[in-house]
C-alpha positions in Angstrom: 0.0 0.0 0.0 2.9 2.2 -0.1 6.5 2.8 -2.4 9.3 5.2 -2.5 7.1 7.0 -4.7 4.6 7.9 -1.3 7.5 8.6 0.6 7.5 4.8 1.9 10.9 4.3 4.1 11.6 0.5 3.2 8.7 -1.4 1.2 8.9 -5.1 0.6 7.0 -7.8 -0.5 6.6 -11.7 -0.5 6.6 -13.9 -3.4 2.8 -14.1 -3.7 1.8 -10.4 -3.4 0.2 -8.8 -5.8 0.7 -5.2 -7.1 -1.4 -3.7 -8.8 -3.8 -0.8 -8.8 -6.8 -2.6 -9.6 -7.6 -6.8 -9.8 -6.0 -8.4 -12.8 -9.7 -9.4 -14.0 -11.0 -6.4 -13.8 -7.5 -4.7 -15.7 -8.0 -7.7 -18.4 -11.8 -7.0 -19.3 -11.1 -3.6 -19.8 -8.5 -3.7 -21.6 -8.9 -6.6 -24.0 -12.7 -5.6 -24.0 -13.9 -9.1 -22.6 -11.9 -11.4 -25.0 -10.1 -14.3 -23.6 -10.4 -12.9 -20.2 -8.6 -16.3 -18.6 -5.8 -16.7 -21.0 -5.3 -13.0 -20.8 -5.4 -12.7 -17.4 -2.5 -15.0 -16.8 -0.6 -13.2 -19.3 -1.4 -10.0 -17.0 -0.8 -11.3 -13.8 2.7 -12.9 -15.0 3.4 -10.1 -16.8 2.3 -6.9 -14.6 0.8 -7.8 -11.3 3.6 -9.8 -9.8 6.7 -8.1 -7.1 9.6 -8.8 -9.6 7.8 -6.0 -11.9 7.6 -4.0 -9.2 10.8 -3.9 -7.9 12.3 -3.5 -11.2 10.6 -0.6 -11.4 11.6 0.7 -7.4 8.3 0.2 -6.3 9.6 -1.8 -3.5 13.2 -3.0 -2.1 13.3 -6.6 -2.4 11.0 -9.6 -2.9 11.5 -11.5 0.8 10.6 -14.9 2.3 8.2 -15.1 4.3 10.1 -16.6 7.2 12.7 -13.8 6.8 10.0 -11.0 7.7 10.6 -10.6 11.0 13.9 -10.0 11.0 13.9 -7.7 8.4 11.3 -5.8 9.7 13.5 -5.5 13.5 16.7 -4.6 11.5 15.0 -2.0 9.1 13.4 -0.4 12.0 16.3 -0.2 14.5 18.0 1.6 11.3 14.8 4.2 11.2 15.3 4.4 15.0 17.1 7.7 14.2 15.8 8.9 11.5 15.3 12.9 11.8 12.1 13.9 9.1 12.2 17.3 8.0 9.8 19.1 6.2 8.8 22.3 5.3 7.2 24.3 7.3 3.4 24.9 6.5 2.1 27.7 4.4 -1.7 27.9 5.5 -2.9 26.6 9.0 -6.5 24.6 8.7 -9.2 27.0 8.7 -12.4 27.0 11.1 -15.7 25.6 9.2 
């Protein structure tokens, strides 16, 4: 649900996710217009909706195990431990409605 792209510190994902924006059906029937929706929708999800795509792209770090979640997830965060996040300051405070 997040990437680099969104700001995202450190953004992983297992072998099975997904990515996409919408389901792979749903992309294939609009885009192919209904024809060969199964055979086309293999051909999308191998293609488009898989991690390897998206880390190519530097949507995410690295495609991880499962069973190696946890300890990435306690070594990434003792490195954000001390991160210092600076933005700008605000232009416009919220106004009263």
């Amino acid at each position: 649900m997040s990437s680099q792209h969104l700001r995202g510190d450190i953004n992983y994902a297992w072998p099975s996710a997904e990515i996409a924006v919408m389901g792979a059906k749903g992309a294939v029937e609009i885009i192919f217009r209904g024809k060969d929706v199964e055979k086309n929708t293999e051909e999308y999800v191998d293609k488009f909706a898989n991690p390897l795509m998206a880390a190519h792209r530097g949507f995410i770090e690295d495609v991880i195990e499962p069973q190696t979640t946890r300890t990435r997830l306690i070594e990434d965060l003792e490195l954000l431990e001390t991160k210092d996040l600076k933005n700008p300051p605000k232009k416009h405070s919220n106004i009263p409605l």
